[in-house]
mmJSON file of the N, C-alpha and C atoms, coordinates in Angstrom:
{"data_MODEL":{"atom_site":{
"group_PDB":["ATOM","ATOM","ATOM","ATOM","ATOM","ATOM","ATOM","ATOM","ATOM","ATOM","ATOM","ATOM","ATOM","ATOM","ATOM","ATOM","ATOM","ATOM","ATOM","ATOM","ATOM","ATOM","ATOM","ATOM","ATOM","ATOM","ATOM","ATOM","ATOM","ATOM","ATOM","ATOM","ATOM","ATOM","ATOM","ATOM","ATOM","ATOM","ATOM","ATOM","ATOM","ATOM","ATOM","ATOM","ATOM","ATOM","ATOM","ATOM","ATOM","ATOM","ATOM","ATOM","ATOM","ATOM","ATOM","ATOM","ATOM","ATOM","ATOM","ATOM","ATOM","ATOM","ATOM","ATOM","ATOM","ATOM","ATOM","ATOM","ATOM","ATOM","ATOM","ATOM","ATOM","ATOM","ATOM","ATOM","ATOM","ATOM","ATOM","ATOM","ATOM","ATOM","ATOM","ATOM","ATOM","ATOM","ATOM","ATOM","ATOM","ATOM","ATOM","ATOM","ATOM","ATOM","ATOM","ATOM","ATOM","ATOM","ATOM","ATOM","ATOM","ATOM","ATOM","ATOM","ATOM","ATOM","ATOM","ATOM","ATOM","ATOM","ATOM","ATOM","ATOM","ATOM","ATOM","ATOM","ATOM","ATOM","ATOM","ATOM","ATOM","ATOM","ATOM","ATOM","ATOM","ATOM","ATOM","ATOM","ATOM","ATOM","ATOM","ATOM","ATOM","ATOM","ATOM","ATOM","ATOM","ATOM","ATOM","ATOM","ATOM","ATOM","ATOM","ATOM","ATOM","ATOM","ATOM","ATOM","ATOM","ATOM","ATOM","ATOM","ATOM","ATOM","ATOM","ATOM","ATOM","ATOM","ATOM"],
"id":[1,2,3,4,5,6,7,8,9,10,11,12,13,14,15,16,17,18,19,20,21,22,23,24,25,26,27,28,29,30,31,32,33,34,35,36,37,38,39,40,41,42,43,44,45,46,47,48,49,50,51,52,53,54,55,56,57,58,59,60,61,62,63,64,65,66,67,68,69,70,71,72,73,74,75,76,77,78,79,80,81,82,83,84,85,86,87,88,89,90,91,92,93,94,95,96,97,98,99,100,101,102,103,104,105,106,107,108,109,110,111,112,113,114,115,116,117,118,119,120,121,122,123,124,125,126,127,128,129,130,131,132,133,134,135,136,137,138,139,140,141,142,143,144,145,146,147,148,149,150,151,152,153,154,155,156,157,158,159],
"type_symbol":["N","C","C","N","C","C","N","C","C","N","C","C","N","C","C","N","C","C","N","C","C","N","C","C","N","C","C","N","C","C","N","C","C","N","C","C","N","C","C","N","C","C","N","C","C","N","C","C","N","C","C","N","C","C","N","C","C","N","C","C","N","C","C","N","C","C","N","C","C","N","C","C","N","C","C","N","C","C","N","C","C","N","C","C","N","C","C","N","C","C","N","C","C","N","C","C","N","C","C","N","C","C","N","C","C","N","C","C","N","C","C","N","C","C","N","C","C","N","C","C","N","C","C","N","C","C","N","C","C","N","C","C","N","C","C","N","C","C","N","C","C","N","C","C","N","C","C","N","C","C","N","C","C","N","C","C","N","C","C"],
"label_atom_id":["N","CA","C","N","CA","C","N","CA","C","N","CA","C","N","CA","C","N","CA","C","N","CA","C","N","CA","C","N","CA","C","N","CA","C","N","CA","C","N","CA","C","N","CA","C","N","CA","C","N","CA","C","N","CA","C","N","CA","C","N","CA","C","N","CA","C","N","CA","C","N","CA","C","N","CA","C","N","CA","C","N","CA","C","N","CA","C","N","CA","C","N","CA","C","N","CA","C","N","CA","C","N","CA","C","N","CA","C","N","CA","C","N","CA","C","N","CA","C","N","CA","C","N","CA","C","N","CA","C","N","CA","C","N","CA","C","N","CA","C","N","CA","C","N","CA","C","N","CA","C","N","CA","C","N","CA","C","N","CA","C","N","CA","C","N","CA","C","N","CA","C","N","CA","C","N","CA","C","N","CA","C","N","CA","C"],
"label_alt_id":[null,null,null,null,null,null,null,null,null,null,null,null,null,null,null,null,null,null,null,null,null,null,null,null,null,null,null,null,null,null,null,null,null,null,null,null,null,null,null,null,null,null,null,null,null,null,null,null,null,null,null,null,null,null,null,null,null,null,null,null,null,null,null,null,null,null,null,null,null,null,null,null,null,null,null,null,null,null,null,null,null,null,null,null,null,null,null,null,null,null,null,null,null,null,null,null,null,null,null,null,null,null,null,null,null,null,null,null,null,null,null,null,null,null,null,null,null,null,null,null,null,null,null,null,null,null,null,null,null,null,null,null,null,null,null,null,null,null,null,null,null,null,null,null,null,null,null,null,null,null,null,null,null,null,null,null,null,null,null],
"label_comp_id":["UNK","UNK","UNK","UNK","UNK","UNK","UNK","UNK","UNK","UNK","UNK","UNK","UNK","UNK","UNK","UNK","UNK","UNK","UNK","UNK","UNK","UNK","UNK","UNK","UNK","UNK","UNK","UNK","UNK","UNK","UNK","UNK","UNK","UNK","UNK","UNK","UNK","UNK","UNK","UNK","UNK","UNK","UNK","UNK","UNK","UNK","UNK","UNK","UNK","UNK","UNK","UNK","UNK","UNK","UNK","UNK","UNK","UNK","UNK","UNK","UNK","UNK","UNK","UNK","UNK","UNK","UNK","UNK","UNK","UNK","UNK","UNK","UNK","UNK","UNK","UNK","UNK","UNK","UNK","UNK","UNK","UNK","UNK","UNK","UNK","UNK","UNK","UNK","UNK","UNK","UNK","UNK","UNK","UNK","UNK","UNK","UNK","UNK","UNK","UNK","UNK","UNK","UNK","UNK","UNK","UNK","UNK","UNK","UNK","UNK","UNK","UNK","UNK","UNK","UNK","UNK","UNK","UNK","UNK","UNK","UNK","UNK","UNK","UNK","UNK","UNK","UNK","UNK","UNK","UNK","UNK","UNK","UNK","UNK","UNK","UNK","UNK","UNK","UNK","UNK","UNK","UNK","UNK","UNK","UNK","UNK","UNK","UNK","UNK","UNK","UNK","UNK","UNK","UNK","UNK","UNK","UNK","UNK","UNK"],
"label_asym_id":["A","A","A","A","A","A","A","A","A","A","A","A","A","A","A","A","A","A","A","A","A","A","A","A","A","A","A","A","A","A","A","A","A","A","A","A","A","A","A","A","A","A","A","A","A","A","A","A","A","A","A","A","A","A","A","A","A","A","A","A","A","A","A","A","A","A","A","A","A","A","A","A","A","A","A","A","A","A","A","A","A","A","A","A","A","A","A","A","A","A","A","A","A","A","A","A","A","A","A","A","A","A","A","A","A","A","A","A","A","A","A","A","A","A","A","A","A","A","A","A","A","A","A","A","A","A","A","A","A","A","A","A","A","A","A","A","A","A","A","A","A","A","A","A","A","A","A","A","A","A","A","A","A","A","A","A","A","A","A"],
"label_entity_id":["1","1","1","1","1","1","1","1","1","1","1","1","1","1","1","1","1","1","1","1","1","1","1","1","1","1","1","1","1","1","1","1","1","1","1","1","1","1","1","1","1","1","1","1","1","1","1","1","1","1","1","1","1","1","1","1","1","1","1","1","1","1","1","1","1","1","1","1","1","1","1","1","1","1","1","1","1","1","1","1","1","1","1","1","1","1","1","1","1","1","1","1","1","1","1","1","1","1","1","1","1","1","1","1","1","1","1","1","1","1","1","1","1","1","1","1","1","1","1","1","1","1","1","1","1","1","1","1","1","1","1","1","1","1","1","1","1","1","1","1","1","1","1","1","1","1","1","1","1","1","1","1","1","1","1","1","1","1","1"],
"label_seq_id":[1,1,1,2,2,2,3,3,3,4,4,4,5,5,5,6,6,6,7,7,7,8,8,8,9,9,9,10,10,10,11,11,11,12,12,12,13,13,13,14,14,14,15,15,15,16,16,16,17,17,17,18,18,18,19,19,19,20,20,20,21,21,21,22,22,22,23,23,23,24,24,24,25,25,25,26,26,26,27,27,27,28,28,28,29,29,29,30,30,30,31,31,31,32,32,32,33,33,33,34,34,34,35,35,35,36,36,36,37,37,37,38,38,38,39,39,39,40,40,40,41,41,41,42,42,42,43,43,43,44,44,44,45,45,45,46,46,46,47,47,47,48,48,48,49,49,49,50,50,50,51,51,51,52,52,52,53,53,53],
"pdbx_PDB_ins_code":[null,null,null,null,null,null,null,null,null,null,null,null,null,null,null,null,null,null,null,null,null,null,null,null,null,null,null,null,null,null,null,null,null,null,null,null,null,null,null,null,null,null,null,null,null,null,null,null,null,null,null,null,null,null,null,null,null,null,null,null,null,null,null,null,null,null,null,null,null,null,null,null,null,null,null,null,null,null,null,null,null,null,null,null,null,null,null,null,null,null,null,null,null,null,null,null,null,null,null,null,null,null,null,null,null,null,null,null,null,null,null,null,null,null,null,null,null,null,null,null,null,null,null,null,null,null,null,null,null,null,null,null,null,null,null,null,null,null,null,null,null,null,null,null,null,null,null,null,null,null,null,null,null,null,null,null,null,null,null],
"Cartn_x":[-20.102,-19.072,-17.894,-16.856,-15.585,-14.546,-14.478,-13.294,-11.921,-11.022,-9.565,-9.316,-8.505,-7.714,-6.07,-5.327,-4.08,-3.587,-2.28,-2.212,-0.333,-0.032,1.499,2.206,1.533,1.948,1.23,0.611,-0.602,-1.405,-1.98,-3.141,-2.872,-2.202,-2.127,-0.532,-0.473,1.045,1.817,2.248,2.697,4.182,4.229,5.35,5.037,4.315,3.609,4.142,3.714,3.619,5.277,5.945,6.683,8.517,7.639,8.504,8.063,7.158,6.393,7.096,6.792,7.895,9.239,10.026,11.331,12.186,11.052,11.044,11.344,10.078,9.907,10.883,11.247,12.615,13.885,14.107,14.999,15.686,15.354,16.686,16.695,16.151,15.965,16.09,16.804,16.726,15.054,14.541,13.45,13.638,12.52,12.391,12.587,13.418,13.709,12.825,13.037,11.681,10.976,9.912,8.547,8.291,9.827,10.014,10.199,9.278,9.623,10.92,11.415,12.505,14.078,13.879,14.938,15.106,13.946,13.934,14.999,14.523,14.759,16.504,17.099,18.085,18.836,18.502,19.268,19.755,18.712,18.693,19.659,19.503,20.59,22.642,22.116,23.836,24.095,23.261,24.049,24.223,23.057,23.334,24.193,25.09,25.529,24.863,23.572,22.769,21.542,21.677,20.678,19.742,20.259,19.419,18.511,19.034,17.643,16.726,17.336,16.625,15.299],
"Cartn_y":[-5.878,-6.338,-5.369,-5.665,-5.35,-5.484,-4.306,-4.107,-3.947,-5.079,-4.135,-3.894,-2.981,-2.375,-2.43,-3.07,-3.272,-2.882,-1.851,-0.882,-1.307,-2.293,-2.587,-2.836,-2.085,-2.025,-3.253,-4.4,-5.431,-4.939,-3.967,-3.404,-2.185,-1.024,0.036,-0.41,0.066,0.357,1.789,2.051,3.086,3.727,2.819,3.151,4.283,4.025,5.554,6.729,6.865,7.871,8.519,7.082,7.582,7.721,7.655,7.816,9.479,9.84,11.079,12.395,11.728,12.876,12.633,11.47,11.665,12.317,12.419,13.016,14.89,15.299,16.495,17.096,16.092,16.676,16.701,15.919,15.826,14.541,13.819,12.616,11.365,11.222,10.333,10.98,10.288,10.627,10.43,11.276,11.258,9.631,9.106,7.333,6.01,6.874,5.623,4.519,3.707,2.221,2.696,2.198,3.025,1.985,1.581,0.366,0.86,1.199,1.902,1.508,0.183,-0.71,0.229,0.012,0.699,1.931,2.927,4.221,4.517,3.787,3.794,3.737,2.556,2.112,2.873,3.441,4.415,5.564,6.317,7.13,7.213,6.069,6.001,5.697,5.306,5.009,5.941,6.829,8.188,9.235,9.427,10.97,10.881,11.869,11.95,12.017,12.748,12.586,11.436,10.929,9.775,8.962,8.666,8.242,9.013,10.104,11.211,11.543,11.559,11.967,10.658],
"Cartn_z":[27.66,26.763,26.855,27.199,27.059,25.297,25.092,23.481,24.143,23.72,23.839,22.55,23.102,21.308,21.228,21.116,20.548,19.871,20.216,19.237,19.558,19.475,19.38,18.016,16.85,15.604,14.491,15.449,14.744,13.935,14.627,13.469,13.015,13.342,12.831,12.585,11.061,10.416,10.58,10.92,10.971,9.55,9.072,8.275,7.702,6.904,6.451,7.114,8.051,8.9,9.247,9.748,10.045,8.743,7.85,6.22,6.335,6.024,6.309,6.851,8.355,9.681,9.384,8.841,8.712,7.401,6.516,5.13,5.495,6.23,6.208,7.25,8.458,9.149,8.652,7.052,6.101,6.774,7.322,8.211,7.213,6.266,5.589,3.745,3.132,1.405,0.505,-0.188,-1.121,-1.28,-1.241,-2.057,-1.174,-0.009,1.404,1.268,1.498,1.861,3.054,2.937,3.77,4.667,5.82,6.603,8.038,9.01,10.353,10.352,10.717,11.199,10.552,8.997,8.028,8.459,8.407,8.944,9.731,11.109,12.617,12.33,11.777,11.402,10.501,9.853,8.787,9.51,10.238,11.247,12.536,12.939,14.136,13.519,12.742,11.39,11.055,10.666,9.613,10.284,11.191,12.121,13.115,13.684,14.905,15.899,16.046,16.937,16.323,15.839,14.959,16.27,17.277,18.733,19.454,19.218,19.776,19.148,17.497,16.572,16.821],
"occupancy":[1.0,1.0,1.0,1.0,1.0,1.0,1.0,1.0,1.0,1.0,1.0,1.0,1.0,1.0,1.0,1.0,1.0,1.0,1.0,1.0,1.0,1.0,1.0,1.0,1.0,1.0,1.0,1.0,1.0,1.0,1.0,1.0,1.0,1.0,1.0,1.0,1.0,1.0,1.0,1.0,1.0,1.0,1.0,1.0,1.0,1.0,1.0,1.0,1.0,1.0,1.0,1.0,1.0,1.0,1.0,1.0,1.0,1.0,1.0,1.0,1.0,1.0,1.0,1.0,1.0,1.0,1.0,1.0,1.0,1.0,1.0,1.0,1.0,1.0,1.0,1.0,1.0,1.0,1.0,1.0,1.0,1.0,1.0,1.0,1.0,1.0,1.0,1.0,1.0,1.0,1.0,1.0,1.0,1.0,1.0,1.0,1.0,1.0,1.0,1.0,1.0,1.0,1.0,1.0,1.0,1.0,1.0,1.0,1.0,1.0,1.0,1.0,1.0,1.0,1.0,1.0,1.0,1.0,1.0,1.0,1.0,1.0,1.0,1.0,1.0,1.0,1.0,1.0,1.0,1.0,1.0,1.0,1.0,1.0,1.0,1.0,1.0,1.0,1.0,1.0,1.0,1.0,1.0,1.0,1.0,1.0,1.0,1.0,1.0,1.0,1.0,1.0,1.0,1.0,1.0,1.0,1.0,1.0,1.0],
"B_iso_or_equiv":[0.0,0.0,0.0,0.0,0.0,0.0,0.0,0.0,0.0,0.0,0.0,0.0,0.0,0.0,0.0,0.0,0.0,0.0,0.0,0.0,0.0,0.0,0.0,0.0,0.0,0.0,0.0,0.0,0.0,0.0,0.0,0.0,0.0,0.0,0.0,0.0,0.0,0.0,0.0,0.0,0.0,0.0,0.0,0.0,0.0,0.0,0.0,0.0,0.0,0.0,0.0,0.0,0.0,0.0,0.0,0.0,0.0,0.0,0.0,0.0,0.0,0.0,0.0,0.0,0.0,0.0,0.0,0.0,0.0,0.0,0.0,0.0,0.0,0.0,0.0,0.0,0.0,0.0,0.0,0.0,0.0,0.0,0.0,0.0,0.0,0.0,0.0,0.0,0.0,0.0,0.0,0.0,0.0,0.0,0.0,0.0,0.0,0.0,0.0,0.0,0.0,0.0,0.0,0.0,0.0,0.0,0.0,0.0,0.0,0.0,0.0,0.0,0.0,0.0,0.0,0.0,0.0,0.0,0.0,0.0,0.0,0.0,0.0,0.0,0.0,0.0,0.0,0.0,0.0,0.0,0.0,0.0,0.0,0.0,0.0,0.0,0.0,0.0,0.0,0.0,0.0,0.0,0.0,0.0,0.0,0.0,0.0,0.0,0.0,0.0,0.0,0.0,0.0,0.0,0.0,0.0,0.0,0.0,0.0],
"pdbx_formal_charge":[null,null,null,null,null,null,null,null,null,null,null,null,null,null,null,null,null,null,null,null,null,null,null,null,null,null,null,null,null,null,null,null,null,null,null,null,null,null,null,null,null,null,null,null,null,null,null,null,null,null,null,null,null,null,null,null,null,null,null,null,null,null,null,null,null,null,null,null,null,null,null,null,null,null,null,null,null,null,null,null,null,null,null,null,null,null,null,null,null,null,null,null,null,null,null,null,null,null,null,null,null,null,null,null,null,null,null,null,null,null,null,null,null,null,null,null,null,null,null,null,null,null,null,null,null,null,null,null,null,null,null,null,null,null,null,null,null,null,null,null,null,null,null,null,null,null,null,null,null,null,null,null,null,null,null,null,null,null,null],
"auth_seq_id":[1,1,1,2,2,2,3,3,3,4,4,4,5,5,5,6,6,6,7,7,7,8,8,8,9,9,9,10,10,10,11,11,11,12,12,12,13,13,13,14,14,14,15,15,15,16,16,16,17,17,17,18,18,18,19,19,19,20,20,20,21,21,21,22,22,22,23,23,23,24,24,24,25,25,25,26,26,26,27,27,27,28,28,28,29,29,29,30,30,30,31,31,31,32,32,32,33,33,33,34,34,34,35,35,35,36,36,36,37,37,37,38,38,38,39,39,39,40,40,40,41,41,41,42,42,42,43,43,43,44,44,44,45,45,45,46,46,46,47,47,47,48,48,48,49,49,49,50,50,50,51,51,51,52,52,52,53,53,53],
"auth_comp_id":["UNK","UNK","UNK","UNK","UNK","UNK","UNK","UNK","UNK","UNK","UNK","UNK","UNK","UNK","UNK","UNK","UNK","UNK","UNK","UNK","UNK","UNK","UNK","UNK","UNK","UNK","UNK","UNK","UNK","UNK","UNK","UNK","UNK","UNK","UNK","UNK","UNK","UNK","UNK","UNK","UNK","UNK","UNK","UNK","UNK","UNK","UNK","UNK","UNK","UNK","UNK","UNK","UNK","UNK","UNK","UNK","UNK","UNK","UNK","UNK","UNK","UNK","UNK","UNK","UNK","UNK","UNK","UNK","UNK","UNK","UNK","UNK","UNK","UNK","UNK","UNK","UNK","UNK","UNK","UNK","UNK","UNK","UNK","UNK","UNK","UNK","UNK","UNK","UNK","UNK","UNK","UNK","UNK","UNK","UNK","UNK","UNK","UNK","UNK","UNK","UNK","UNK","UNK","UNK","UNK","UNK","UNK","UNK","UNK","UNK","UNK","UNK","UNK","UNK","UNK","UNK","UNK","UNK","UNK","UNK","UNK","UNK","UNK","UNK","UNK","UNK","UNK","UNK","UNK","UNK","UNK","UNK","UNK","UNK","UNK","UNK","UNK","UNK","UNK","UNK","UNK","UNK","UNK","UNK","UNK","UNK","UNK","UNK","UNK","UNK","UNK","UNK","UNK","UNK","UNK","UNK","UNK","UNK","UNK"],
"auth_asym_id":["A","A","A","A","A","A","A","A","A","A","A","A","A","A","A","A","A","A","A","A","A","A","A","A","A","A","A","A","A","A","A","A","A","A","A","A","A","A","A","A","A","A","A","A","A","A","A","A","A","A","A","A","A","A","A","A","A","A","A","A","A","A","A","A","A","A","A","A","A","A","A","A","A","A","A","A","A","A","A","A","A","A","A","A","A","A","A","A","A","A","A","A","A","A","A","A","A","A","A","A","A","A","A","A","A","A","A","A","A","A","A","A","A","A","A","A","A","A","A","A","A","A","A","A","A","A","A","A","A","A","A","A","A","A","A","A","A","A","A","A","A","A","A","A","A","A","A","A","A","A","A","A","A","A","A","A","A","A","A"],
"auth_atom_id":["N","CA","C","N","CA","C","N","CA","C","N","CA","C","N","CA","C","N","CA","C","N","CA","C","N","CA","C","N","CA","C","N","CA","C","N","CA","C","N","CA","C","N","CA","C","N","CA","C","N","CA","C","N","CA","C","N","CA","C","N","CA","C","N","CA","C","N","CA","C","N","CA","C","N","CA","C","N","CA","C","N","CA","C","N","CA","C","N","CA","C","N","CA","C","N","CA","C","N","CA","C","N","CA","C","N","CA","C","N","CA","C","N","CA","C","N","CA","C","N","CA","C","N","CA","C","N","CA","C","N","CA","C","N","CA","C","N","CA","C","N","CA","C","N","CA","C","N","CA","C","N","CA","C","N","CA","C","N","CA","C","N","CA","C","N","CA","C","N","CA","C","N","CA","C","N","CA","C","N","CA","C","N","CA","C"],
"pdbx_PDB_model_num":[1,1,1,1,1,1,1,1,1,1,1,1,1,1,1,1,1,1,1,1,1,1,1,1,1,1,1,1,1,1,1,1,1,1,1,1,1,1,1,1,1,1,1,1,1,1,1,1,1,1,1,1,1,1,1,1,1,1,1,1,1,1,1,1,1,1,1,1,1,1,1,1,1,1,1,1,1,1,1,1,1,1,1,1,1,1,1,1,1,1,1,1,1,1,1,1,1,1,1,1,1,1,1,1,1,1,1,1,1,1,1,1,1,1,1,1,1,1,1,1,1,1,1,1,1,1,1,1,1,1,1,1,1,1,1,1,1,1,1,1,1,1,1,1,1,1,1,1,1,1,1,1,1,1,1,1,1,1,1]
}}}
């Protein structure tokens, strides 16, 4: 028997996570929505380097 595991954001959420790392690198305000997508998006808008970040 063969398992695949799919890990293209279907089953594991990552928002969490990545509210988390963007909290403690400060790139994001205390309370942000806990939305990879928003994150990602807030991030690349506000910083000057916001794309690398």
């Amino acid at each position: 028997m063969i398992i695949g595991i799919d890990l293209d954001n279907t089953i594991i959420q990552y928002d969490t996570l990545i509210y988390h790392l963007a909290r403690e690198k400060d790139l994001i305000p205390e309370g942000f929505k806990k939305n990879k997508k928003e994150i990602r998006d807030y991030i690349r808008r506000t910083l000057p380097e916001g794309e690398i970040e």
